[in-house]
C-alpha positions in Angstrom: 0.0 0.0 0.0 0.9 3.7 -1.0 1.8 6.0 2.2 0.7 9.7 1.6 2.9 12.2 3.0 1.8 16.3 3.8 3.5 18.2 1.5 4.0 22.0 2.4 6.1 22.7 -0.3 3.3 23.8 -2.8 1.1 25.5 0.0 -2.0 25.7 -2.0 -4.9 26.7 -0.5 -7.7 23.9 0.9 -11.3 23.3 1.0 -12.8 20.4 3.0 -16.1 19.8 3.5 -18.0 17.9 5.9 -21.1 16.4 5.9 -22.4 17.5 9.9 -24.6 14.1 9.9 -21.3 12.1 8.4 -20.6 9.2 11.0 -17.8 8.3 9.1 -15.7 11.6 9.5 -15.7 13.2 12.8 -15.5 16.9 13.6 -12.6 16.5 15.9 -10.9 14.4 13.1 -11.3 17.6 10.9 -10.2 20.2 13.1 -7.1 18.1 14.2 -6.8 17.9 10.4 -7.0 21.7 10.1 -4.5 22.4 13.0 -2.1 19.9 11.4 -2.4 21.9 7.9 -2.0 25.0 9.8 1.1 23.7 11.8 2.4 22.9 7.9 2.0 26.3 6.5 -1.1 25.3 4.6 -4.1 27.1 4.2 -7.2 25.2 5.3 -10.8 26.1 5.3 -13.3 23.5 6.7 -17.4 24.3 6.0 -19.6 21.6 7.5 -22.8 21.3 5.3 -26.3 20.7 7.3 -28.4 18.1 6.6 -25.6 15.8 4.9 -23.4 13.0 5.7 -20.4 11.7 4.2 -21.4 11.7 0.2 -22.4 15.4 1.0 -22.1 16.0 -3.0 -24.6 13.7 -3.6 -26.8 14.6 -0.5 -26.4 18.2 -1.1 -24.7 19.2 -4.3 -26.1 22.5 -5.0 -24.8 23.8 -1.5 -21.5 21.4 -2.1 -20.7 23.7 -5.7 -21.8 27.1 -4.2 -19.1 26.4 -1.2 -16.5 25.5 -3.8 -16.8 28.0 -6.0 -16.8 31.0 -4.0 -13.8 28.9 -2.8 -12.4 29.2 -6.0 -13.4 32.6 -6.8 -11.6 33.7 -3.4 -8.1 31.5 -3.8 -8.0 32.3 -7.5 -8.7 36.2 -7.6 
């Protein structure tokens, strides 16, 4: 199996999204996520979508592609 490793070299920007029903991905996971991107250098934004769980884009997609463009339009100019 392939290991991942966080790579702050290329300190793009991140969006992560989070179904707030998910049982699969904790809030506490994510914000350890985020403080671990932050202690990296990397720029991490976490939105937690209501009324979802874990396939949030197919639970919620048009709030999912608002999110993530306005992401875009922000990180992008």
């Amino acid at each position: 199996m392939e290991s991942f490793v966080l790579d702050s070299s290329a300190k793009m920007p991140n969006l992560w999204l989070r179904g707030a029903d998910s049982v699969l991905v904790k809030q506490h996971e994510m914000k350890r996520a985020l403080k671990l991107a932050a202690e990296s250098g990397i720029a991490a934004e976490l939105k937690l979508i209501p009324s979802a769980g874990h396939l949030l884009p197919l639970e919620r997609p048009e709030q999912a592609n608002l999110i993530a463009k306005e992401f875009l339009y922000k990180t992008t100019g």
